[in-house]
N, C-alpha and C positions, 0 to 999 in steps of 0.2 A: 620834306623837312629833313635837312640833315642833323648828324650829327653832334656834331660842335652846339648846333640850336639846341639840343634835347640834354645836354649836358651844362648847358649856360645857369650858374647861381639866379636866384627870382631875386631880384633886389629886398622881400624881406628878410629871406635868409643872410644878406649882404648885413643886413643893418643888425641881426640876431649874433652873427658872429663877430660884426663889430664892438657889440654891447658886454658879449660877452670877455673879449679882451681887453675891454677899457674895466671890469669888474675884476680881472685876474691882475691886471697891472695896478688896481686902487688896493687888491688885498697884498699884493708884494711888496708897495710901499707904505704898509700900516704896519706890515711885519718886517720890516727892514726900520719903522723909527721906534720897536719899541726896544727899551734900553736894557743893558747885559745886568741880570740878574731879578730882572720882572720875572712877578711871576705869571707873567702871561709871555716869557720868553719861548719860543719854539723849540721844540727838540731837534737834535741830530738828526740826522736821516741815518736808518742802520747801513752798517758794512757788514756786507758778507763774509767779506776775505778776512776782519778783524775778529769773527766769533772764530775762523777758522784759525788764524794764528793765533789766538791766546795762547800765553803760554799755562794757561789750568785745564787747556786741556778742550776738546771739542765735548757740547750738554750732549747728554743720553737721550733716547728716545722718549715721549710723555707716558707716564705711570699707566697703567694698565686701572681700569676702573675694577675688573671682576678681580683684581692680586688681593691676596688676604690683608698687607699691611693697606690699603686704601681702603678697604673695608672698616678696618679694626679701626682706623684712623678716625673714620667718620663715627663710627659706631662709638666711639668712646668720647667723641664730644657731642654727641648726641646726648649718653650718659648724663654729662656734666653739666649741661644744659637746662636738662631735666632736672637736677639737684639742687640745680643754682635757683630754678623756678619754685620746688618746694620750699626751699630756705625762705624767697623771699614771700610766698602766701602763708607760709608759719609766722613772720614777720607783720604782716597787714591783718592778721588771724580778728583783733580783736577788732578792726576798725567793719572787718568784714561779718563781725556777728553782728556790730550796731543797724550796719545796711539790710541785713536778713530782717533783724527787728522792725527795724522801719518800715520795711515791704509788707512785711508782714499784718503789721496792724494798718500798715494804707489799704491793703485789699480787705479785712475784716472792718475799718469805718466806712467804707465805699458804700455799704448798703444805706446807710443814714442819710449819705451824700445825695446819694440817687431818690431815695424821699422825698428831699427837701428839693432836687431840679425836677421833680415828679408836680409838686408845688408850684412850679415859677421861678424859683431861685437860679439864678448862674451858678456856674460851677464853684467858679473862685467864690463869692458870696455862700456857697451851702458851707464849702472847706472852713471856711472864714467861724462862719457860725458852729461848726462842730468842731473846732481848735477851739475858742473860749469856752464853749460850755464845755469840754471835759477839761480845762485850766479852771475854771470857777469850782467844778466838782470835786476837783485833787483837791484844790487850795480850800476850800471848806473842810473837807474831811483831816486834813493835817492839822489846822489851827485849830479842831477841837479835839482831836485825841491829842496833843501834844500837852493840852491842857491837864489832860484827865490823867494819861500815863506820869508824866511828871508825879504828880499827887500819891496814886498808888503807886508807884516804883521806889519814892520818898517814901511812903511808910512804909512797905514792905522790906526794904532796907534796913529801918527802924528797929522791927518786928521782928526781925526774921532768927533773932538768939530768944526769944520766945516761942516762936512756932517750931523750932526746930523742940526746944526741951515739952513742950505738950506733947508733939511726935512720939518722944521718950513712954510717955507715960500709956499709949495705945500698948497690946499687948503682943498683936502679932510683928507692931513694926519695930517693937524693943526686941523682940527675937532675934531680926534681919539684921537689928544690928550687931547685937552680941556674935552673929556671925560674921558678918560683913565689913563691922566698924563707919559706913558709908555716916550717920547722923555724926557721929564722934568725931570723925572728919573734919566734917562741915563745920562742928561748934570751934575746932580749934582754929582755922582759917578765919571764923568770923572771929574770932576775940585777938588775932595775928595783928600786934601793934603795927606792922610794916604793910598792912591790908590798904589803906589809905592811899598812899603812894603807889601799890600796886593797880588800884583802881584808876587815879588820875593817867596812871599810863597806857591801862586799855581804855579808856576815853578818849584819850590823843592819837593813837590807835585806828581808834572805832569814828572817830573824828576825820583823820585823812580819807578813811577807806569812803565816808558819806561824805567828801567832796570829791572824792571820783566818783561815785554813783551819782554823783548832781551834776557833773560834768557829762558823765553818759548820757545822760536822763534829757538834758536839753538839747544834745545832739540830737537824739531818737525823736524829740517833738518835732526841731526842726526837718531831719528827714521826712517824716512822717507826711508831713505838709507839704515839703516842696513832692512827695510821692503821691500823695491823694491829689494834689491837684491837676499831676500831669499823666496820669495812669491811661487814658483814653491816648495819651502820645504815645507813651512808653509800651501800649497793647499793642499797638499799629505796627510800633516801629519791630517788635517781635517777632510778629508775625508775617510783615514782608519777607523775614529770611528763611523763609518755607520758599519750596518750589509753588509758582503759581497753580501745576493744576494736582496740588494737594494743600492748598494754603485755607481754601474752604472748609475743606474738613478738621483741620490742624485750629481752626480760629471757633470751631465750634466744641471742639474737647477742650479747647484752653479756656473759654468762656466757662462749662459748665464746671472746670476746676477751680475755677476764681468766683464761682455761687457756693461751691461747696466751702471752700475755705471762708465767705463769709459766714455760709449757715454756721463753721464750726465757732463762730467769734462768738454768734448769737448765742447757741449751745453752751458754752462754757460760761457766756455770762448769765444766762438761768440755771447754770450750777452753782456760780460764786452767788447770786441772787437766794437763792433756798438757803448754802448755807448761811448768811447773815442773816434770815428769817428765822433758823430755826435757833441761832446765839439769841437773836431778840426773846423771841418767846422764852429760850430757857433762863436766863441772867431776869427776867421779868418774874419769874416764879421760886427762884431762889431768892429775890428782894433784894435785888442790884438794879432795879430799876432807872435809877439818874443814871448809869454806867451802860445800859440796854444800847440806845442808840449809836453813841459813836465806838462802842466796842463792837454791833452788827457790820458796822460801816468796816470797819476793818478789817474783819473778817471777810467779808464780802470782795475788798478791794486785795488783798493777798491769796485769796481763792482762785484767780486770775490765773496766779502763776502755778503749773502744775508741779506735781510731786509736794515742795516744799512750805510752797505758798500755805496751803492748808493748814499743816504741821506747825508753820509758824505763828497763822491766827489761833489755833486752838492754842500752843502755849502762853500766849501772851492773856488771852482771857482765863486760862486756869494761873495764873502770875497776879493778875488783876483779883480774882477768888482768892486767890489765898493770903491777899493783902490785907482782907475783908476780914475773910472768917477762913478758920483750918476748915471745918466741915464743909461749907461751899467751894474750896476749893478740893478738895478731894472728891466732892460731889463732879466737878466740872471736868476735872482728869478721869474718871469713870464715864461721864457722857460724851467728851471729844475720843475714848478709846473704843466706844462703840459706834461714832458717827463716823469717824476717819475713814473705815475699813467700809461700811454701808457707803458712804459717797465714792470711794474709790475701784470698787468693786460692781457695783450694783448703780446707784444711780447715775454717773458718770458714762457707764457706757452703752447705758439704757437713750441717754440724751442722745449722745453721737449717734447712733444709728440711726434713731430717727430725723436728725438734723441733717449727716454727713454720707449716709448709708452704709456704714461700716459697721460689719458684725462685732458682737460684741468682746469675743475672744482676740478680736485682731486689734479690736482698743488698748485693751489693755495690754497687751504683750508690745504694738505702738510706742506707748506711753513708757512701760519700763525698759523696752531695748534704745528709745533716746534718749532718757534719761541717765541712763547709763554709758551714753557712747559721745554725746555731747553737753548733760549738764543739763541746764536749765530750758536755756534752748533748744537742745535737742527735744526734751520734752514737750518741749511747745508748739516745737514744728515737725514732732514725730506725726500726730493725725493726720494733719492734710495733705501730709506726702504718702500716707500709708492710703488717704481717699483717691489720690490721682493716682497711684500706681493700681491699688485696684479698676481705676475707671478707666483707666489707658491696657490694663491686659484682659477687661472684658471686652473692650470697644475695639482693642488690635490685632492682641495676641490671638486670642480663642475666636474671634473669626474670623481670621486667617487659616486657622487651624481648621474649622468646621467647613473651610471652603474648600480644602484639599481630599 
């Protein structure tokens, strides 16, 4: 075999390199008809010789990556980056408390949900069913204390340049004031011809601010719902972004975080539960009876929310007392001053531990460092962070630590 034979093209390579010149001559005349100033017009081809004769001058060699100014460069828009990012989650701040809320209470109904598919139910059918009934339960409890507060709020309004001068006539609280002035105060604001019109204005007021709380309030149901029904998604999808062979372990602490966070739902509502038991029993035995029921119910349903919530049902039933009678209500500001401190000390965090397993020094210190650092929120979602951090630095920290 010679040569010339061992070097002869194989007629496929003949038809490959033909193929491929009829493809080069089809892109030369695609790019030869499009038209001057498309913007799919081709660039120049560079000149060497044209960077060299510029008359600005021939570029410098590329910036050095380790030079300070290339550093500082980057480093300072890193900065700004960073700021431009805090501005804007200070911005979304409040949209992103209602999502917390939402999540929040989707994993604390979760336990009911799982009940009722315990039962037979679908999911979306349990969801279904425990969205009306706490919509039937709010909407009950509103249309009867609205009922009732109107009535006492109107008398005690009425009343209220008579119970102040009774006041007068007690001996130690005529003292307080001779020092004080605070009753003297009060009588002169209530007899203020100009009191009327200041009142229609924190109404208007008080009026805007409860249709943004109406506005929040149907946001957080809706969350709520579109969160409890997709929670089995949105666990998954969490926890794929764990490494596979730590995703097992990682699925089993975030489980037992998301039982404790229900236990804490449970907990707290057999704390709001006791206290409206124990407003029942006492407004029953002062002889506020007709007033027993939907003032428990209130109490019960503002128990809910910590710190405040309490604070505010006791005031509203010693407001409700003292529309009634001065004695029942002083009776009732003596008894929410010795239950406040018992519920928020003692029985409060006697529950949690047993519910959430959290000692009960770390409840309440929980409880006042969010309440203090986020408000209301923070309060509310102080436990269950303070229950996973503890469960995550017994389950990681400490043995890791006992394994060294």
């Amino acid at each position: 075999m010679s040569g010339s034979e061992v070097n002869e093209p194989t007629p496929g390579g003949s038809v490959e390199a033909k193929d491929s010149a009829k493809d080069a001559e089809a892109t030369d005349e695609n790019e030869s008809k499009v038209v001057s100033g498309s913007l799919f017009e081709p660039l120049p081809e560079p000149d060497s010789a044209a960077v060299v004769e510029s008359r600005f001058g021939v570029p410098g060699p590329e910036l050095a990556h380790d030079s300070p100014f290339y550093r500082g460069l980057w480093g300072a828009t890193g900065v700004l980056l960073a700021v431009g990012a805090a501005l804007a989650l200070r911005e979304v701040t409040s949209v992103l408390e209602l999502v917390l809320i939402s999540g929040f209470l989707a994993i604390g109904l979760n336990p009911i949900v799982e009940l009722l598919i315990a039962k037979g139910l679908k999911r979306a059918w349990a969801v279904l069913v425990v969205a009306l009934s706490g919509l039937s339960i709010v909407t009950l409890i509103v249309v009867v204390l609205v009922s009732v507060l109107e009535n006492q709020v109107t008398s005690f309004v009425n009343d209220a340049p008579h119970l102040l001068h009774d006041l007068l006539h007690h001996k130690t609280i005529a003292r307080l004031n001779d020092r004080y002035h605070f009753i003297t105060t009060l009588q002169a604001k209530v007899k203020d011809p100009e009191l009327g019109s200041r009142v229609l204005k924190q109404i208007f007021s008080t009026g805007l601010g409860a249709l943004q709380a109406a506005a929040s309030t149907l946001v957080v149901f809706v969350l709520t719902l579109y969160f409890l029904a997709a929670l089995p998604q949105m666990k998954k999808a969490a926890y794929s972004l764990a490494p596979a062979s730590r995703r097992t372990r990682i699925g089993q602490l975030g489980d037992e975080i998301l039982r404790r966070t229900g236990r804490f739902v449970v907990g707290a509502f057999l704390v709001a539960l006791l206290a409206g038991t124990v407003t029942f029993i006492f407004l029953m035995v002062v002889g506020l009876g007709q007033y027993a029921v939907p003032l428990a119910l209130l109490v019960a349903l503002l128990d809910l929310v910590p710190l405040v919530g309490s604070i505010t049902g006791a005031a509203v039933v010693t407001l409700v007392c003292l529309a009634t009678s001065l004695d029942i209500g002083i009776a009732a500001a003596v008894f929410y001053l010795i239950y406040e401190p018992l519920e928020g000390y003692v029985i409060y965090p006697r529950v949690m531990r047993s519910s959430v397993d959290v000692p009960e020094y770390v409840t309440v210190i929980a409880v006042l460092a969010g309440g203090a650092f986020g408000g209301v929120i923070g309060a509310l979602l102080a436990l269950p962070i303070a229950a996973a951090m503890l469960l995550l630095i017994n389950e990681v920290w400490i043995r890791r630590q006992d394994s060294k």
